[in-house]
C-alpha positions as CSV (number, residue, x, y, z in Angstrom):
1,X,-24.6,16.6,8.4
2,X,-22.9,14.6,5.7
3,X,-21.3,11.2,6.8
4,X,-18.4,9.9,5.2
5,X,-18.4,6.3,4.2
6,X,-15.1,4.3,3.7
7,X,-15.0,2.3,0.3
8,X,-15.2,-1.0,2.5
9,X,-18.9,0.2,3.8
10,X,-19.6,1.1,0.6
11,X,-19.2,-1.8,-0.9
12,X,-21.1,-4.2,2.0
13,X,-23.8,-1.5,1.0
14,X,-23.8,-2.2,-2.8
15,X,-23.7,-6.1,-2.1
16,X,-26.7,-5.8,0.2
17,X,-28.6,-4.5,-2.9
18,X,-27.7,-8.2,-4.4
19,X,-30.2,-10.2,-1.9
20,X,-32.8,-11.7,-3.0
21,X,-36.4,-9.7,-2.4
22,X,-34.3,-6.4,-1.4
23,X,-34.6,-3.0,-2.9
24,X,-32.1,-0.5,-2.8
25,X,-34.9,1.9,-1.5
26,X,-34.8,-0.8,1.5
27,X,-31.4,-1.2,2.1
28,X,-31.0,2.7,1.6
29,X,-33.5,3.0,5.1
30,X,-31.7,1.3,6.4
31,X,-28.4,3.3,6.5
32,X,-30.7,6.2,6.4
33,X,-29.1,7.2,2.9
34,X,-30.9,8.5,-0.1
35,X,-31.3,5.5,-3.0
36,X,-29.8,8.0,-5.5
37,X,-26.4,7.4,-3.6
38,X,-26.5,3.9,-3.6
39,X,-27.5,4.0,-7.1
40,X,-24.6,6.0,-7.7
41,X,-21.9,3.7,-5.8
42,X,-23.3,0.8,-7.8
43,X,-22.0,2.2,-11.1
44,X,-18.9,2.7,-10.0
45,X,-16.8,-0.8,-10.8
46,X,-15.3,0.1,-7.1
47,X,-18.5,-1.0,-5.2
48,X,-20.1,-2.5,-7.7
49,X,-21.1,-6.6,-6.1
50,X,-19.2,-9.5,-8.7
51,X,-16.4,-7.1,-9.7
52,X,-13.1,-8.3,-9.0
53,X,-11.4,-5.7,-7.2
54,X,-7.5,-7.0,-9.0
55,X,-9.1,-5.7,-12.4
56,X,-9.7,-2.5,-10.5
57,X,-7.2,-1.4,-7.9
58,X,-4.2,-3.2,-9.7
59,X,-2.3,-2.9,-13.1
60,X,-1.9,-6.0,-15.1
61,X,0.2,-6.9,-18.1
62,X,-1.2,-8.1,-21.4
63,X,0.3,-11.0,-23.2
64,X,1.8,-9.4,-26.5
65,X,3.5,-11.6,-28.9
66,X,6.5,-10.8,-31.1
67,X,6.9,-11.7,-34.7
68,X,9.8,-11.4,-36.7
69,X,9.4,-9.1,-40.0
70,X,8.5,-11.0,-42.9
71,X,9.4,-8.3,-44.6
72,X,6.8,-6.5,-47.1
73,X,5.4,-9.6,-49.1
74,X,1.9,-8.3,-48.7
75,X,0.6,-5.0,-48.6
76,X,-0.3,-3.1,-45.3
77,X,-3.6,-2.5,-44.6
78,X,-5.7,0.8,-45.0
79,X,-5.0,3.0,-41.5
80,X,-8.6,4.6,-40.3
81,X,-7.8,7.4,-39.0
82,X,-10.3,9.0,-36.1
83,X,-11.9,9.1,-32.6
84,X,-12.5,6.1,-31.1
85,X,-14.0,5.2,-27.4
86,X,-15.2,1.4,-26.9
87,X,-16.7,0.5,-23.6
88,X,-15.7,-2.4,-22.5
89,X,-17.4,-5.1,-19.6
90,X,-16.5,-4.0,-15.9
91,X,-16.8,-0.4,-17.1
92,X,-13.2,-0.1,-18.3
93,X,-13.3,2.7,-22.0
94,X,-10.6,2.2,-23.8
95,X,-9.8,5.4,-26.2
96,X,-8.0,5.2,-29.9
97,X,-7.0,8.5,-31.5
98,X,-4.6,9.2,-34.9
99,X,-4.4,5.9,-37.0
100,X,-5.4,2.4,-36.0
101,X,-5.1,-0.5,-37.7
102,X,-9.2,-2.3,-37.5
103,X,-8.2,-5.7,-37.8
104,X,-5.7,-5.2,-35.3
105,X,-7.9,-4.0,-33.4
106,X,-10.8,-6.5,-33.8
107,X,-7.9,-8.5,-32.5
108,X,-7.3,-6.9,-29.4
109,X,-10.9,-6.2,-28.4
110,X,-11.8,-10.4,-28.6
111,X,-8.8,-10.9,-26.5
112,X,-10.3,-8.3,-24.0
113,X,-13.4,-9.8,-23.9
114,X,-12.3,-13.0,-23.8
């Protein structure tokens, strides 16, 4: 029989894995649960122990600063134009199709990171 557990039990599960001199194989006994699942909660940013759930379960703004045009003094830099998937730290992707500008984004991805 398959048992359901709620997203709080899975994370208390997950942080058990954190303890010092633990093993998931250990804390998987004892919940009578196959390490594989536990294994598998722990790579989802959800459960995952040290995560902060606000990056997770809530949307947030980005600070984005307008310019005024300067007009066309200098000459716009070459567009790549292609596929792009960067992983980023809590296990957020972020995904860049058509055009992109890649000092723009070298921009964007230090102020992610930072």
């Amino acid at each position: 029989m398959k048992r359901f557990w709620s997203d709080d039990e899975k994370r208390s599960i997950c942080l058990q894995t954190t303890a010092s001199e633990v093993s998931v194989a250990q804390v998987a006994r004892r919940y009578a649960l196959n390490a594989n699942m536990i294994f598998k909660w722990l790579r989802d940013v959800r459960y995952a122990p040290g995560v902060a759930q606000t990056s997770v379960d809530m949307a947030c703004f980005l600070p984005v600063e307008i310019v005024e045009d300067a007009g066309e003094a200098e000459p716009r830099p070459v567009l790549a134009k292609s596929l792009l998937e960067v992983d980023l730290a809590g296990g957020h992707r972020l995904r860049i199709s058509g055009s992109y500008d890649p000092e723009a984004l070298a921009r964007l991805l230090r102020g992610l990171s930072g």
